[in-house]
MARNUTOR-912512 format. One line per field, with one value per residue: residue number from 1; residue in three letters; x negated, z negated, y of N, C-alpha, C in turn. Coordinates in pm, whole numbers. Each point is the difference from the previous one (the first is absolute). Layout:
<rs>
k	c(NUM|...);
r	c(ALA|...);
n_px	c(X|...);
n_pz	c(Z|...);
n_py	c(Y|...);
ca_px	c(X|...);
ca_pz	c(Z|...);
ca_py	c(Y|...);
c_px	c(X|...);
c_pz	c(Z|...);
c_py	c(Y|...);
</rs>
This chain:
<rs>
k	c(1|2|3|4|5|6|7|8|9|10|11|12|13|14|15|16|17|18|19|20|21|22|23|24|25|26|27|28|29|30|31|32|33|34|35|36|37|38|39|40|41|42|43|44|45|46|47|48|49|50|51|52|53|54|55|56|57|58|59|60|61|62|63|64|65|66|67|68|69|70|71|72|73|74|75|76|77|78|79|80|81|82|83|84|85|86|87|88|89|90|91|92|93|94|95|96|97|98|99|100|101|102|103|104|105|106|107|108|109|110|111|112|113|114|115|116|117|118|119|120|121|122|123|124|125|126|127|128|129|130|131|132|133|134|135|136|137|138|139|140|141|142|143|144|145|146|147|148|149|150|151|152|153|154|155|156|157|158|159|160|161|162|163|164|165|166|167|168|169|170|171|172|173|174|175|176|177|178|179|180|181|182|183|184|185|186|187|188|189|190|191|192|193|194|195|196|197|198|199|200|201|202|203|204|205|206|207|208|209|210|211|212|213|214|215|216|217|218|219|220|221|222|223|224|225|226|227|228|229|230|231|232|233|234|235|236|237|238|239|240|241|242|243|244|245|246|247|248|249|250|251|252|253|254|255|256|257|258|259|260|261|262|263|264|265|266|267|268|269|270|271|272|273|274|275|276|277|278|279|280|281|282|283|284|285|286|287|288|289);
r	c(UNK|UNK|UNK|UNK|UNK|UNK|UNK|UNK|UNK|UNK|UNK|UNK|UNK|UNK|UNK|UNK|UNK|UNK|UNK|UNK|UNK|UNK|UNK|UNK|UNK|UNK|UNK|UNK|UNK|UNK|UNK|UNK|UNK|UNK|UNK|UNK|UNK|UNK|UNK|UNK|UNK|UNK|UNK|UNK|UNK|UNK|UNK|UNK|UNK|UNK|UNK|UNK|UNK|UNK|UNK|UNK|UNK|UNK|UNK|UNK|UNK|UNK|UNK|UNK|UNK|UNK|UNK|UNK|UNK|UNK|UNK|UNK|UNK|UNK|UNK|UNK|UNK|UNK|UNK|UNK|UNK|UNK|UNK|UNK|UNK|UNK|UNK|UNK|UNK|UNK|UNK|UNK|UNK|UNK|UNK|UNK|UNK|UNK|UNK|UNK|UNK|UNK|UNK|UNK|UNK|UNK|UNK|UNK|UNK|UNK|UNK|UNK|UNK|UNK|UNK|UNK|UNK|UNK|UNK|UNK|UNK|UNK|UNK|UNK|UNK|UNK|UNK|UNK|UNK|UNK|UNK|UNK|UNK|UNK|UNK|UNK|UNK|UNK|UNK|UNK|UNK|UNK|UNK|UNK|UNK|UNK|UNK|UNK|UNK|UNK|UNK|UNK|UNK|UNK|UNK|UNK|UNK|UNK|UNK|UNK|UNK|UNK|UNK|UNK|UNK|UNK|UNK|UNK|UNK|UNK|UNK|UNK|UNK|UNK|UNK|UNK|UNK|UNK|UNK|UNK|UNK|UNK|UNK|UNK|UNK|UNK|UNK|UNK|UNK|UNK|UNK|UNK|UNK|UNK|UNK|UNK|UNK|UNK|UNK|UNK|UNK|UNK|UNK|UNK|UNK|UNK|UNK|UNK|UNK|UNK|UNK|UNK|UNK|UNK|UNK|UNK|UNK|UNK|UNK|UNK|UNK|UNK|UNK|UNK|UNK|UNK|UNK|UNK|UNK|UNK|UNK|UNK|UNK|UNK|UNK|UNK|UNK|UNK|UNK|UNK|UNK|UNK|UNK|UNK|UNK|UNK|UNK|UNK|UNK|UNK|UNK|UNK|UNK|UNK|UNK|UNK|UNK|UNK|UNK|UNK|UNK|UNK|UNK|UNK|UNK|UNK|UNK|UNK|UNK|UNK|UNK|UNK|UNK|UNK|UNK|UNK|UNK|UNK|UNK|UNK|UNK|UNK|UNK|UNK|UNK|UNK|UNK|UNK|UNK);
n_px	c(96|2|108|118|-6|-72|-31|93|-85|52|74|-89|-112|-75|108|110|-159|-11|82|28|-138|18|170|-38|-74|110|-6|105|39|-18|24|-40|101|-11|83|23|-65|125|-15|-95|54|101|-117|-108|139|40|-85|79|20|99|-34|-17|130|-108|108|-122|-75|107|58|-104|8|111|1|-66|-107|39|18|25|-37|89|-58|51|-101|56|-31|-157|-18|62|-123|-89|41|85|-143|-101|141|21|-107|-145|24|-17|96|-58|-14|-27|-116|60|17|2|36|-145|-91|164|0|-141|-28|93|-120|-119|1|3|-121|-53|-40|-86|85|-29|97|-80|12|-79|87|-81|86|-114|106|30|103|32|31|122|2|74|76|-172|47|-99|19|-81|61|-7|1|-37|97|-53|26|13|-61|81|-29|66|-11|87|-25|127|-57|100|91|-128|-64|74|16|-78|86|70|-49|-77|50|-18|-102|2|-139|18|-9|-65|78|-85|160|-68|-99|71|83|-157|-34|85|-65|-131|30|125|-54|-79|-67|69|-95|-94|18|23|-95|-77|93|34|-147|-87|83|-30|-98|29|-11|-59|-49|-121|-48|104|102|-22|-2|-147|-71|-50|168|31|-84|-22|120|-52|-73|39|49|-111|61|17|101|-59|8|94|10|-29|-9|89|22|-31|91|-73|6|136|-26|-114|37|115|-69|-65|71|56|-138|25|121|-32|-143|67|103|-95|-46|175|1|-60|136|21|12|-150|63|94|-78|-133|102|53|-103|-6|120|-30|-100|31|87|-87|-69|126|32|-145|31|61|26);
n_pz	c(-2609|120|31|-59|87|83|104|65|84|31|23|74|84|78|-5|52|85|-28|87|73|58|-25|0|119|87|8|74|49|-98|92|105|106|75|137|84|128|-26|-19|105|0|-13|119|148|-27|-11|211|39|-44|62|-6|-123|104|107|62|-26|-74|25|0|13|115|39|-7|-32|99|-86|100|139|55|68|42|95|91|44|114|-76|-59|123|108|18|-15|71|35|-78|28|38|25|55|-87|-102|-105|118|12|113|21|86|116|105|64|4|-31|129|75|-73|-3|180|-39|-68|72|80|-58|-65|171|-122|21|-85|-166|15|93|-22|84|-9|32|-56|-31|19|-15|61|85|-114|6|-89|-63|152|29|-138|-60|-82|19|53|-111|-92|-56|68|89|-106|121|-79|10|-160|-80|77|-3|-2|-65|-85|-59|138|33|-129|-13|130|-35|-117|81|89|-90|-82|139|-60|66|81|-95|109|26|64|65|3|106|-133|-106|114|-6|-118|0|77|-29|-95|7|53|29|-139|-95|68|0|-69|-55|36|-116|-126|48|12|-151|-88|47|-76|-116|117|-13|-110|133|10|-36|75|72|-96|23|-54|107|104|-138|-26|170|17|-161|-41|167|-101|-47|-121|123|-46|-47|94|14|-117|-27|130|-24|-117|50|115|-119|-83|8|43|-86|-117|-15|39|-108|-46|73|-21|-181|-1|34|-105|-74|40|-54|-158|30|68|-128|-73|-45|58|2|103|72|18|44|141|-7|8|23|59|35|-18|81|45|19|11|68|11|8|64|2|-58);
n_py	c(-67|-10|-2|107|105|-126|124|-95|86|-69|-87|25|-91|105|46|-65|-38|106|12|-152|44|151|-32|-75|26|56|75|-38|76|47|-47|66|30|22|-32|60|-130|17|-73|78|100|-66|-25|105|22|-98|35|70|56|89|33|139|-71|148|90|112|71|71|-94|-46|111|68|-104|-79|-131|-77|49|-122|63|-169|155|-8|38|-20|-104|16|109|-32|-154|75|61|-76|-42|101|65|-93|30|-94|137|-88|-67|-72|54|-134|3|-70|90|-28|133|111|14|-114|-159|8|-28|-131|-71|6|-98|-73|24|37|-82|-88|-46|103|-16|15|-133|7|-95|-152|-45|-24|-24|-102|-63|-87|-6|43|85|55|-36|51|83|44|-47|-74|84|47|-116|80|117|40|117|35|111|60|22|143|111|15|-136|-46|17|59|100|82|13|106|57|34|96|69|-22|22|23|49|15|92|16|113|50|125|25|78|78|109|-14|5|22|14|-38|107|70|-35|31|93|146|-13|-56|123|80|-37|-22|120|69|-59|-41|99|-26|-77|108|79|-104|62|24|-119|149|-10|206|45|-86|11|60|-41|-103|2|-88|-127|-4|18|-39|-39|88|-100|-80|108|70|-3|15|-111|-124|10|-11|-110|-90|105|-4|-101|117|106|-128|8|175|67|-12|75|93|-17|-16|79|28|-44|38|132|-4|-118|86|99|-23|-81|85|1|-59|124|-145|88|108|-103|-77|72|49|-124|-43|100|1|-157|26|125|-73|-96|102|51|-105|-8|110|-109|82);
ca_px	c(104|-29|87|124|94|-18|77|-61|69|-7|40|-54|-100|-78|91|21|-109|-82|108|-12|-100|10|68|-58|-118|40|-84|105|161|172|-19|142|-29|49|-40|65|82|67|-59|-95|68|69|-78|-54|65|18|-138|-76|-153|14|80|104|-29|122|65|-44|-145|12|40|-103|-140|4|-58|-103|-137|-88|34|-76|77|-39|145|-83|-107|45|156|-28|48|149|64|-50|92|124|35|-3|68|18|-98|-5|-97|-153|-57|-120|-9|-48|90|-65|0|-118|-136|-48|5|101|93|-33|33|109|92|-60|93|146|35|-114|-101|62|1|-97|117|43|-150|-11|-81|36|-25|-13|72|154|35|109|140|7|119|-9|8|-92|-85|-110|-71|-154|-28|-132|-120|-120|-26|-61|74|-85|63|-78|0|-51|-80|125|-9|-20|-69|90|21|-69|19|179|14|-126|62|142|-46|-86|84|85|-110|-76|-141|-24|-86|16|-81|78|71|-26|-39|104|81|-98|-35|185|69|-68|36|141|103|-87|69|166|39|-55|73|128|-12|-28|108|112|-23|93|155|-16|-79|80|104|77|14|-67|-108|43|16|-177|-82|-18|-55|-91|90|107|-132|27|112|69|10|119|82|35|103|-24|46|-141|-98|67|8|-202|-10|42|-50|-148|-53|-163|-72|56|4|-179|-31|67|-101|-77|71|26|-116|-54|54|-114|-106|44|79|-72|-108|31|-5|-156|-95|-133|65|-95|10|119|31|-91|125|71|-110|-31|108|6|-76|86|82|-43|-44|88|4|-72|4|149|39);
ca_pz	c(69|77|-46|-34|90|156|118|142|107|111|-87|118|-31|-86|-126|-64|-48|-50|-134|-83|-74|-96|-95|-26|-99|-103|100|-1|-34|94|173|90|139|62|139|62|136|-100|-46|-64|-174|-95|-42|-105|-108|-121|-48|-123|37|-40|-97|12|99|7|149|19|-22|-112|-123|-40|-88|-142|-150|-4|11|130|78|135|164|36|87|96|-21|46|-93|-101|-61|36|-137|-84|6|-30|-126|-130|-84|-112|-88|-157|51|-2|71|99|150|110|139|70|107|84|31|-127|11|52|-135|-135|45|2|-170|-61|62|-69|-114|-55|-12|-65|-135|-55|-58|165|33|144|-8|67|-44|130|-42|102|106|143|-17|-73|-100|-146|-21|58|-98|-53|-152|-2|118|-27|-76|71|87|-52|8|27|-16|77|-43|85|-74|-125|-32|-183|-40|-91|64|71|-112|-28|97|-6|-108|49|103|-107|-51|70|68|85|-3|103|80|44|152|89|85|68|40|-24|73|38|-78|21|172|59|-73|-1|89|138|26|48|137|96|-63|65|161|72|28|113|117|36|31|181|83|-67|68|16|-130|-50|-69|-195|-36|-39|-6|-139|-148|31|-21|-76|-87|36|-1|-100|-24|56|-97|-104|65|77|-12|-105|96|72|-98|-35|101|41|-108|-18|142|54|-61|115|174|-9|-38|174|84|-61|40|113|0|-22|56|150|42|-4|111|121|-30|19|99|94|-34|-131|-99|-131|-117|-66|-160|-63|-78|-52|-115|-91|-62|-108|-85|-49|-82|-124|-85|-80|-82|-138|-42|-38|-158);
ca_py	c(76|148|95|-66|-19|53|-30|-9|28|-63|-137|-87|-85|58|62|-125|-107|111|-10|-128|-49|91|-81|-129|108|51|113|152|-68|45|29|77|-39|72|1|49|-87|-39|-101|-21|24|-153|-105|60|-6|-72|-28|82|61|156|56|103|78|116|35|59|-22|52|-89|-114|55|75|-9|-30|41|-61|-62|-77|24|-104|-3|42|54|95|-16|-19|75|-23|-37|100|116|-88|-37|141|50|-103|-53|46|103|-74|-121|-79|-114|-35|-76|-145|41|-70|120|30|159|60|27|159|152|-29|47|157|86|-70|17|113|-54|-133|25|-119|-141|-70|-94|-65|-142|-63|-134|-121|-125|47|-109|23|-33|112|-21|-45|-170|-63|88|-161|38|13|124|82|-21|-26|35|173|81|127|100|125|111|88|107|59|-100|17|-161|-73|-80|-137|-97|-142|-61|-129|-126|-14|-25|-86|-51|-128|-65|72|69|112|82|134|106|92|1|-15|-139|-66|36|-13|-126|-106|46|-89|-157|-9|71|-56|-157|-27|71|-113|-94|44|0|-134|-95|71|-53|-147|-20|19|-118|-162|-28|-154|-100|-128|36|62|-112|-56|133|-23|100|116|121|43|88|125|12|19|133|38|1|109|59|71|196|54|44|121|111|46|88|120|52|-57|-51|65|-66|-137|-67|14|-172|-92|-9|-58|-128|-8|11|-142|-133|56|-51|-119|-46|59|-108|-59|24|27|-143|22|-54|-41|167|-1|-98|120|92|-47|-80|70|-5|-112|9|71|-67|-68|62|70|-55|5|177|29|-51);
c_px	c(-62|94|143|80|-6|138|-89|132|-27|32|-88|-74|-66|41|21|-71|-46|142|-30|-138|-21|57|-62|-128|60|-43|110|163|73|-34|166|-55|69|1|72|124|78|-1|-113|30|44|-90|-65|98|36|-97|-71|-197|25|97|144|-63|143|21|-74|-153|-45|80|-69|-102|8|-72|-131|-118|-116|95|-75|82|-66|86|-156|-86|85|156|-26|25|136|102|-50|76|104|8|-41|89|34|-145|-2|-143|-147|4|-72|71|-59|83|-113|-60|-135|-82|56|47|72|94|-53|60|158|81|-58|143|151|13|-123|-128|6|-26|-92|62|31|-141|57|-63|60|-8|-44|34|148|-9|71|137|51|142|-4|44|-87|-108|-100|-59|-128|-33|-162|-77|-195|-21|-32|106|-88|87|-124|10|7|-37|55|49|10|-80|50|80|-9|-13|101|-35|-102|0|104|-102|-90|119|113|-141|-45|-103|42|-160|26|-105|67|81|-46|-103|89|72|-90|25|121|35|-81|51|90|115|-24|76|124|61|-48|121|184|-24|-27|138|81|-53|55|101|60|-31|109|183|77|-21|-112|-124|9|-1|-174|-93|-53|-30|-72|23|26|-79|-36|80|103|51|89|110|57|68|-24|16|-131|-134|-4|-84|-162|-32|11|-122|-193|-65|-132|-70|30|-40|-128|5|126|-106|-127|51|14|-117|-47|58|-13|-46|19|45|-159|-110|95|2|-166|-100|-91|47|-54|15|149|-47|-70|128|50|-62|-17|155|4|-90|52|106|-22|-42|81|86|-41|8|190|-8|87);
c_pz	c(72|18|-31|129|133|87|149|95|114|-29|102|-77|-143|-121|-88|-122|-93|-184|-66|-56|-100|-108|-44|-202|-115|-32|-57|-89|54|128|18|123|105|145|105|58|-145|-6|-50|-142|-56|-49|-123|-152|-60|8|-108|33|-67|-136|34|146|41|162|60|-7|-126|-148|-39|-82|-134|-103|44|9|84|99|132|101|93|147|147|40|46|-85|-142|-56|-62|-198|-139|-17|-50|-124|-94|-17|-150|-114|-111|69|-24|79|77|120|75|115|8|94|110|92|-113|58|57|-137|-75|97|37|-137|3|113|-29|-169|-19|1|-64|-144|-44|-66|108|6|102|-2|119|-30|177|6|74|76|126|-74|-56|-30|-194|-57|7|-103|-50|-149|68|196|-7|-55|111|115|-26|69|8|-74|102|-15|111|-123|-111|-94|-165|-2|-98|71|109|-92|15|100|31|-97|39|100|-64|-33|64|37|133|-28|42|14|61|79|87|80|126|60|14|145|142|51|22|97|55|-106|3|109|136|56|0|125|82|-54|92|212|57|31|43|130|76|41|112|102|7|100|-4|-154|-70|-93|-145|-21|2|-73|-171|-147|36|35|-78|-70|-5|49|-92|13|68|-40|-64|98|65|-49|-108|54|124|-49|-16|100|51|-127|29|167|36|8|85|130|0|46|152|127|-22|78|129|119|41|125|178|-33|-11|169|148|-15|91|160|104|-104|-97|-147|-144|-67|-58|-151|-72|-131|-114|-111|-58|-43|-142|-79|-132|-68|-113|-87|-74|-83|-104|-119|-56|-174|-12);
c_py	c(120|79|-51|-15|59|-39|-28|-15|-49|-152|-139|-100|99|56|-137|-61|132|-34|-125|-13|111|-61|-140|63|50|158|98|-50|28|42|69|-32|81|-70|25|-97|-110|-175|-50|39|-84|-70|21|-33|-148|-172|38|24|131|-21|33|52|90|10|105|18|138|-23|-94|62|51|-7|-43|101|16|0|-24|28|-95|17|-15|138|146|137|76|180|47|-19|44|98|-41|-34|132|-9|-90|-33|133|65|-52|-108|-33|-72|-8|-101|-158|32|-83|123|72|181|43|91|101|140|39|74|189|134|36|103|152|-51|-147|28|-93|-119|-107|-50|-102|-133|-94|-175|-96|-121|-40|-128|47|38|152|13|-29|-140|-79|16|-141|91|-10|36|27|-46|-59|40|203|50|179|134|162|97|140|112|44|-101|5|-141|-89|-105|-129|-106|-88|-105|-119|-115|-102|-152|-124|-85|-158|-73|49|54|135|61|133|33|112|-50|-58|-182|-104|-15|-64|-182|-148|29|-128|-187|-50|31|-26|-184|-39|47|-134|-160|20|-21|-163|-25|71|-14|-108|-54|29|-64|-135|-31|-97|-68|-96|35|-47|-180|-97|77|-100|122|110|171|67|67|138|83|72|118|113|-3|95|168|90|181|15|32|115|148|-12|-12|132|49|1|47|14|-123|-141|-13|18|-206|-107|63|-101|-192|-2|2|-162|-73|-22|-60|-133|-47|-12|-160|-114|16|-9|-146|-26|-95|-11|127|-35|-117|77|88|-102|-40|176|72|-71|90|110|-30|-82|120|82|-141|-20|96|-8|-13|-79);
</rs>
């Protein structure tokens, strides 16, 4: 048992799956729940993913020991604030958040300084789909979960939280904020920006219907990720921009020099590019736990 009684806030993909594989585990005896948009409450209740979900984000918390703020990045102070008044003067929270040094200068501004009860983590994990109707017990297993510590940092609490995180079968790992933000602007935040622009292109292209309708596996592959919800990406976008547009110039670069090799025939620097793409790729394959 890691603790008796967490709350999460936020009732989405990430909240959800954080609740069923905790319980799955046998992790926590009692979840609360909180979320702004009341169908998702239904959903949460009567799915039974949440124990006890409240009308408030300060009734969700009360009694708990832990709580997870599973809201959007931009959101995360917002909902910190919202829930003190209700918490227990020894509790531990943390957030999901996908950037590390928006949310610590979010919460430090929000509360003075970030408290030492506020550990900053990021489960890497997640699908196109979103919602607590979409929740999966095993979300996390085997996939790393980053925490980013900061200076004021209790270590008790980081503890929990790494138990908390262990516990559904996640690897955690720690690094600076700042690398951190670094690291997912180029793995994550970047490819959902390029993912999103391809296919609104398309869709523009797609006049008479016939693109989307012929479009094989290859699309659909890279494609996916257009799927996921936009107001999230919205938000780590806005949250992540030092790091997005370093790395959207970066790209935008490549794809000069691609368009310029196609233009002047250099058909051996383009498979040159591609054969060492492949290569790259195979290799981060190898490197997946």
């Amino acid at each position: 048992m890691i603790v008796q009684r967490l709350a999460i806030i936020g009732l989405g993909l990430i909240g959800g799956s954080l609740a069923r594989a905790l319980r799955a585990a046998g992790a926590v005896a009692h979840i609360s729940g909180y979320d702004p948009d009341s169908s998702r409450r239904q959903d949460a209740e009567r799915l039974c993913v949440i124990d006890k979900v409240y009308d408030t984000p300060v009734a969700a918390v009360r009694e708990a020991d832990l709580v997870v703020l599973a809201v959007p990045v931009m959101h995360t102070a917002d909902a910190l604030l919202d829930c003190l008044p209700g918490c227990k003067t020894d509790v531990v929270i943390t957030d999901v958040g996908s950037t590390k040094q928006s949310v610590l200068a979010d919460v430090a501004r929000a509360c003075g300084s970030v408290p030492p009860w506020f550990v900053a983590a990021h489960p890497i994990a997640g699908t196109e789909k979103s919602g607590v109707a979409h929740a999966q017990t095993d979300l996390f297993r085997r996939h790393r979960v980053i925490l980013t510590p900061h200076d004021g940092q209790d270590p008790a609490a980081r503890a929990l939280v790494n138990r908390m995180w262990q516990a559904v079968g996640a690897r955690v790992v720690e690094m600076d904020a700042a690398r951190h933000d670094a690291i997912f602007a180029a793995t994550s935040h970047l490819p959902h920006i390029l993912a999103f622009s391809f296919v609104d292109m398309l869709a523009q292209l797609d006049g008479e219907g016939d693109i989307f309708s012929n479009a094989g596996g290859g699309f659909r592959d890279f494609s996916r990720i257009a799927s996921s919800s936009p107001q999230m990406w919205h938000d780590i976008v806005r949250a992540n921009t030092g790091a997005v547009r370093s790395l959207l110039d970066r790209q935008i670069n490549e794809l000069q020099n691609i368009r310029n090799m196609i233009d002047t025939e250099r058909w051996d620097d383009l498979k040159a590019l591609f054969e060492r793409a492949r290569t790259a790729r195979e290799r981060y394959l190898t490197q997946i736990e």
